[in-house]
Residue frames as a rotation matrix with the C-alpha (Angstrom) as fourth column:
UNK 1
-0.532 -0.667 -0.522 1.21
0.479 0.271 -0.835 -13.69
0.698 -0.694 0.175 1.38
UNK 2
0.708 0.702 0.080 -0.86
0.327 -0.426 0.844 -12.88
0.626 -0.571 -0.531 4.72
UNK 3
-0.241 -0.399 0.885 0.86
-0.343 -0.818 -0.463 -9.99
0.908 -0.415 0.060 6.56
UNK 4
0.140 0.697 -0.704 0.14
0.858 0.269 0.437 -10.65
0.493 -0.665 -0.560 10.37
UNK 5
-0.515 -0.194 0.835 -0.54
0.036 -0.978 -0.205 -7.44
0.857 -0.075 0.511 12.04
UNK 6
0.602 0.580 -0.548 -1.91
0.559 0.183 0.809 -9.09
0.569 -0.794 -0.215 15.24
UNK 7
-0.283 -0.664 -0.692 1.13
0.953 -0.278 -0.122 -6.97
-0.111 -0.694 0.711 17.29
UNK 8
-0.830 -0.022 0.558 0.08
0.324 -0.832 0.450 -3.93
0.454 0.554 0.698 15.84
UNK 9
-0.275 0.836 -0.475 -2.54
0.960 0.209 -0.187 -2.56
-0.057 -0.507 -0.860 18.52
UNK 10
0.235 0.231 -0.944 -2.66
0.787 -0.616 0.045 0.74
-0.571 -0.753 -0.326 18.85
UNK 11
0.212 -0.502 0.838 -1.53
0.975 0.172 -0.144 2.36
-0.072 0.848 0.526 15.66
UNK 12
-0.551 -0.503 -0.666 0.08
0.706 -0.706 -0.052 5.90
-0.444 -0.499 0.744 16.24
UNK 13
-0.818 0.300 -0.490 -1.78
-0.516 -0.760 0.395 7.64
-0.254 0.576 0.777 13.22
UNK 14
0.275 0.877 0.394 -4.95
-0.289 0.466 -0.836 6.48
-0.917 0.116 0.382 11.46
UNK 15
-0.930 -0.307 -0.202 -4.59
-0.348 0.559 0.752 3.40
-0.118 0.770 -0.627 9.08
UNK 16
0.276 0.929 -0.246 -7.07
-0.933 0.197 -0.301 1.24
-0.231 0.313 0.921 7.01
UNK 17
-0.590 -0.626 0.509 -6.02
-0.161 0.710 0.686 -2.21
-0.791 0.323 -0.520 6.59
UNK 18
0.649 0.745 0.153 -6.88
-0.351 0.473 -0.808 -3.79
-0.675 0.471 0.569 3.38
UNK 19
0.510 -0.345 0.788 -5.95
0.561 0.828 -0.001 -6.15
-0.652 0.443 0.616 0.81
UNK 20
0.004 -0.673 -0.739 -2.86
-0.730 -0.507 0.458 -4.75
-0.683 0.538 -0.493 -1.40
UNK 21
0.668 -0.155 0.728 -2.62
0.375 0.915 -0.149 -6.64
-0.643 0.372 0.670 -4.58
UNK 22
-0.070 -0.815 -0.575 0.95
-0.553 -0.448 0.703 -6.52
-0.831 0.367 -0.419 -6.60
UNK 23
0.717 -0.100 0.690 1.86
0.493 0.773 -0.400 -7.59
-0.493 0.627 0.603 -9.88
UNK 24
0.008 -1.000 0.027 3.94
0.575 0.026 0.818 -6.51
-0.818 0.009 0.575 -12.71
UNK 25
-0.579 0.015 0.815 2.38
0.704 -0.494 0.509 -4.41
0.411 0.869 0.275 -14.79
UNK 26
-0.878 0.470 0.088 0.19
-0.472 -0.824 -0.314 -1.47
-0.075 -0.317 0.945 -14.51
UNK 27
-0.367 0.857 0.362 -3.57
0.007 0.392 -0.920 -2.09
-0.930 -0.335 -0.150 -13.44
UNK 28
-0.739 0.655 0.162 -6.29
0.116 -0.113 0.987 -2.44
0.664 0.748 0.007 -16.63
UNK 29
-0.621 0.718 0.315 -9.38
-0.756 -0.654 -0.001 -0.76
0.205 -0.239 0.949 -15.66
UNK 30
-0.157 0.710 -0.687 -11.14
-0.722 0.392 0.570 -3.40
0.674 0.585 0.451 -17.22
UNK 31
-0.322 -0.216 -0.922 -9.83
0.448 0.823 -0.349 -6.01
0.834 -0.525 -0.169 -14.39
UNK 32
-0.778 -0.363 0.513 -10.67
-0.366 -0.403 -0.839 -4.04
0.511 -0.840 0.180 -11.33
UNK 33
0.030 0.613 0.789 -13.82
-0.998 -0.029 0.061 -5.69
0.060 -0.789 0.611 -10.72
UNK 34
0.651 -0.018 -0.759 -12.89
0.234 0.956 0.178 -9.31
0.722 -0.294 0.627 -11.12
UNK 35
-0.537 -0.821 0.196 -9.64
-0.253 -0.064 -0.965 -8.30
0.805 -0.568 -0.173 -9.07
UNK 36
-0.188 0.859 0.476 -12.59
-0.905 -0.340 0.257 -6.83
0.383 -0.382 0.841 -6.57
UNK 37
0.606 0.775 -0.176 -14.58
-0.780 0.623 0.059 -9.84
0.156 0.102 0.983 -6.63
UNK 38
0.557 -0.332 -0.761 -11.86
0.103 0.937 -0.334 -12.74
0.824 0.107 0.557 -6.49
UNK 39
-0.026 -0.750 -0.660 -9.25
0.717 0.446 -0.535 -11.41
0.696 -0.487 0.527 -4.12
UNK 40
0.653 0.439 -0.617 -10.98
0.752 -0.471 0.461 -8.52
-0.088 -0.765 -0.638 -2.30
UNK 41
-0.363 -0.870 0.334 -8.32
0.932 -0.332 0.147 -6.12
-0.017 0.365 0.931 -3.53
UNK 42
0.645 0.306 -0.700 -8.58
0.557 -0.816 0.157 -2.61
-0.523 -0.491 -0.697 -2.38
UNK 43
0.309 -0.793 -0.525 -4.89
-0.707 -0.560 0.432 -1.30
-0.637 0.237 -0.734 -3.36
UNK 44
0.916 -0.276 0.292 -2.87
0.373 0.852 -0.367 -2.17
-0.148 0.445 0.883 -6.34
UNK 45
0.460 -0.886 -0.054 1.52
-0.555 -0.334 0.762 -2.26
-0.693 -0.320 -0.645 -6.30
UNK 46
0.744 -0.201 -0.637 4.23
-0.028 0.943 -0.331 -3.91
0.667 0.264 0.697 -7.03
UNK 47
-0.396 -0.843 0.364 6.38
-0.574 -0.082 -0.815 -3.91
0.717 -0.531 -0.452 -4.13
UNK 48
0.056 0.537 0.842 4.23
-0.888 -0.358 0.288 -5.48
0.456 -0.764 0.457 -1.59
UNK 49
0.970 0.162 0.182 3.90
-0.203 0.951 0.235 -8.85
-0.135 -0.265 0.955 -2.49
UNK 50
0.136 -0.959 -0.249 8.07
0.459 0.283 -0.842 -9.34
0.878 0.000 0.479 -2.64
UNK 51
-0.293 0.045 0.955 8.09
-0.581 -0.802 -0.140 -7.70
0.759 -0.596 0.261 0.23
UNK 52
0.169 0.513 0.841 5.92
-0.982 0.156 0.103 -9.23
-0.079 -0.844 0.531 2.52
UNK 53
0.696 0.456 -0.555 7.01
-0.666 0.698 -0.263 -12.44
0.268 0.552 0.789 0.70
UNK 54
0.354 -0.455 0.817 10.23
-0.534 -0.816 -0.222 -12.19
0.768 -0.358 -0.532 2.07
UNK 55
-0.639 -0.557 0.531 9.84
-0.441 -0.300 -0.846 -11.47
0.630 -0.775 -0.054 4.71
UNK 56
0.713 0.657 0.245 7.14
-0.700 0.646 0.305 -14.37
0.042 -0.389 0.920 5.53
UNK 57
0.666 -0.568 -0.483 10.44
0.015 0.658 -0.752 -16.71
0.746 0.494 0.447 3.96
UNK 58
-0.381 -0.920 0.090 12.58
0.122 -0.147 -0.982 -15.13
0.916 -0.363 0.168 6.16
UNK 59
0.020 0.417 -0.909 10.19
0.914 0.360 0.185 -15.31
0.404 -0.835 -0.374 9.53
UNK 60
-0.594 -0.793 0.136 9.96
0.766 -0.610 -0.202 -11.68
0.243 -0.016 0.970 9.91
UNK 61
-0.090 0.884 -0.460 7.62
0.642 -0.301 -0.705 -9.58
-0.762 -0.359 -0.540 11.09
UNK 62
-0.770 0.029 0.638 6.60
0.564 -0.439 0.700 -7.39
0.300 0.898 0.322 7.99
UNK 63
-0.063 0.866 -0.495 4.38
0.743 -0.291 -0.603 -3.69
-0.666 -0.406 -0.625 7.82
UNK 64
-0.585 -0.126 0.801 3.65
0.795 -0.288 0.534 -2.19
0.164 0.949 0.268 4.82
UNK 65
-0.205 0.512 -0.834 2.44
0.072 -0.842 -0.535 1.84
-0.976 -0.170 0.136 5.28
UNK 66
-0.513 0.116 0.851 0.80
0.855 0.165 0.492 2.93
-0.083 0.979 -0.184 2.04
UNK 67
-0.356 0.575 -0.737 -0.69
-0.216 -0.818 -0.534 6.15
-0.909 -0.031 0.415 0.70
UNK 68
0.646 0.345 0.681 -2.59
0.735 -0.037 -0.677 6.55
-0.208 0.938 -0.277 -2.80
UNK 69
-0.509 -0.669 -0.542 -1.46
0.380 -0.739 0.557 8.01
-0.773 0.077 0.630 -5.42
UNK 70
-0.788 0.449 -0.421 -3.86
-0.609 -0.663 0.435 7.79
-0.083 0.600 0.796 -7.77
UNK 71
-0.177 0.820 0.544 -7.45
-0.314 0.477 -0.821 6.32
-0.933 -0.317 0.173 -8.13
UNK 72
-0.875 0.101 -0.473 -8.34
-0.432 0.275 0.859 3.99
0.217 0.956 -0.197 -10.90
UNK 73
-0.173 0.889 0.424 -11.81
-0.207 0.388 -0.898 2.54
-0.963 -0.243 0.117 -11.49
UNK 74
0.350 0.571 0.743 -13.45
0.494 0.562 -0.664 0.54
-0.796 0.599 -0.085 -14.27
UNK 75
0.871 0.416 0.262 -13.68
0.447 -0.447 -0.775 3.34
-0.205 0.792 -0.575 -16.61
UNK 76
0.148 -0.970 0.192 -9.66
0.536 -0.084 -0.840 4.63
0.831 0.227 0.507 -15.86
UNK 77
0.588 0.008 -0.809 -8.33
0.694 -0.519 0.500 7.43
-0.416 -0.855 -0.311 -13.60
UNK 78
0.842 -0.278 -0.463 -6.93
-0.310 -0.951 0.008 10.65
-0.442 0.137 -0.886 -13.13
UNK 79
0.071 -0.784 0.616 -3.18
-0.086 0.611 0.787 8.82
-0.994 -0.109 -0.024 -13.87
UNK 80
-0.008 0.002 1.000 -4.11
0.608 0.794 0.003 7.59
-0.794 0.608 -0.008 -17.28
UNK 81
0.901 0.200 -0.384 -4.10
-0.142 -0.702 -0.698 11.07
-0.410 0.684 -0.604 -19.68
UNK 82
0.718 -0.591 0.368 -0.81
0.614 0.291 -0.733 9.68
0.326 0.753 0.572 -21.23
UNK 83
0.186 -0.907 0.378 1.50
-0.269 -0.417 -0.868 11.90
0.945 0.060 -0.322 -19.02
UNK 84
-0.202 -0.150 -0.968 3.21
0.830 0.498 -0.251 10.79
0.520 -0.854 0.024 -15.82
UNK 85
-0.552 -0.138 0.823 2.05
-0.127 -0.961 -0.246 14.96
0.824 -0.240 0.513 -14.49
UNK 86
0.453 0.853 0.259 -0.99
-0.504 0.006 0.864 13.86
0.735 -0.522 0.432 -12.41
UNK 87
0.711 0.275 -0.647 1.03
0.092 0.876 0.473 11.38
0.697 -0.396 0.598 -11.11
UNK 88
-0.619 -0.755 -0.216 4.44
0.649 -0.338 -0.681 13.41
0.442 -0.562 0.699 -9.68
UNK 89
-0.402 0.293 0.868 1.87
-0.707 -0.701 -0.091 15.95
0.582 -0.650 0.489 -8.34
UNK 90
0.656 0.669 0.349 0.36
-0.481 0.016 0.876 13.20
0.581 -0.743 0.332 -6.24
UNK 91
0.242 -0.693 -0.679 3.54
0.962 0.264 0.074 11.11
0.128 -0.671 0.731 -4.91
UNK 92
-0.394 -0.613 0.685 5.03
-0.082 -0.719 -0.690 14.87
0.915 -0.329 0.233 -4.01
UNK 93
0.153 0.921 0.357 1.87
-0.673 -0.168 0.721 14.53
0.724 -0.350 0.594 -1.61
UNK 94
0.935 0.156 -0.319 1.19
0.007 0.890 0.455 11.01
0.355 -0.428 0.831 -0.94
UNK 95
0.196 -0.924 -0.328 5.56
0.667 0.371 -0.646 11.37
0.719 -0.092 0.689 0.44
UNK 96
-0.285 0.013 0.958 5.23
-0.299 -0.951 -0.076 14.12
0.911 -0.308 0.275 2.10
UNK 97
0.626 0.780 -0.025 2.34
-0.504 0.429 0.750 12.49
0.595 -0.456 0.661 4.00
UNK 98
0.853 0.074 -0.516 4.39
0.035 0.980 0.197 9.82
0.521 -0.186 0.833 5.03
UNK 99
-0.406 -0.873 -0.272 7.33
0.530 0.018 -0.848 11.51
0.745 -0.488 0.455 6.07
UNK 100
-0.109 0.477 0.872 5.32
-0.620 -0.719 0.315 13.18
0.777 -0.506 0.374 8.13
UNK 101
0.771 0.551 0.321 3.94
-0.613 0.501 0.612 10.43
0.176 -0.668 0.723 10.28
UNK 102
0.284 -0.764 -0.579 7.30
0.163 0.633 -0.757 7.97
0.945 0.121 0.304 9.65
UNK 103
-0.468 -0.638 0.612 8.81
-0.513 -0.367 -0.776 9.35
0.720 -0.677 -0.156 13.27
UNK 104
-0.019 0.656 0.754 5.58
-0.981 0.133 -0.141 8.49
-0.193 -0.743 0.641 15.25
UNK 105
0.779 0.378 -0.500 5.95
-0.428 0.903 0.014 5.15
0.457 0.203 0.866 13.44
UNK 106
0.249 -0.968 0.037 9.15
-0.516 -0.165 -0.841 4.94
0.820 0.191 -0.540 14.41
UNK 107
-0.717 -0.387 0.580 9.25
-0.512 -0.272 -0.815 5.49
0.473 -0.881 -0.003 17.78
UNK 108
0.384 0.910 0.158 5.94
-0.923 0.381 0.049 3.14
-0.016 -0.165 0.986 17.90
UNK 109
0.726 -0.192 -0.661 7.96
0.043 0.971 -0.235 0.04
0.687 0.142 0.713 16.63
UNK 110
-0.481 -0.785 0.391 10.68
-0.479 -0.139 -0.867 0.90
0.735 -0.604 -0.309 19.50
UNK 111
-0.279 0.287 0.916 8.20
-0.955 0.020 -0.297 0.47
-0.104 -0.958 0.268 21.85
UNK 112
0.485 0.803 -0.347 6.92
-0.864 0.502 -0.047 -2.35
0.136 0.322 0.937 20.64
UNK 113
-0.045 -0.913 -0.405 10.56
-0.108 0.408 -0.907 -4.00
0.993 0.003 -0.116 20.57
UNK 114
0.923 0.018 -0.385 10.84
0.368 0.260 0.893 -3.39
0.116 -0.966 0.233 24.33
């Protein structure tokens, strides 16, 4: 589903767009470079693409903030040592983060509303 973010000018904090890809299971190393290579995939979820699907169905304007939580590459990632520890220390973070900045988004899509 293509997101349009053509209203989005000015963004309040620093973002990166890029391609989010979702599915339903947890990434396999092994896949990250076809992923890579076929669909330009940067980030992997599973909330996005129901999400943005949606809310393309429903004619909605749709903006998906993201942080990392954990980095995976070919060979695995920090994530993958068989406990979920690496991974609650980085959403404490990667939430944090985001409430942080959430207000300035906030008060960005007001304006934007008119």
């Amino acid at each position: 589903t293509e997101i349009d973010l053509g209203w989005v000018k000015k963004p309040p904090t620093t973002v990166r767009r890029v391609h989010i890809l979702s599915g339903d299971r947890d990434l396999i190393p092994e896949d990250i470079p076809r992923l890579r290579e076929k669909f330009n995939g940067m980030v992997n979820d599973y909330e996005s693409a129901p999400t943005a699907w949606v809310c393309a169905r429903n004619k909605t304007k749709d903006f998906i903030l993201r942080r990392l939580s954990d980095l995976v590459d070919k060979s695995g990632g920090e994530a993958y040592d068989g406990t979920a520890t690496a991974w609650f220390e980085a959403t404490k973070k990667v939430m944090s983060s985001l409430f942080n900045v959430l207000p300035d988004w906030v008060t960005y899509f007001r304006k934007q509303q008119g």
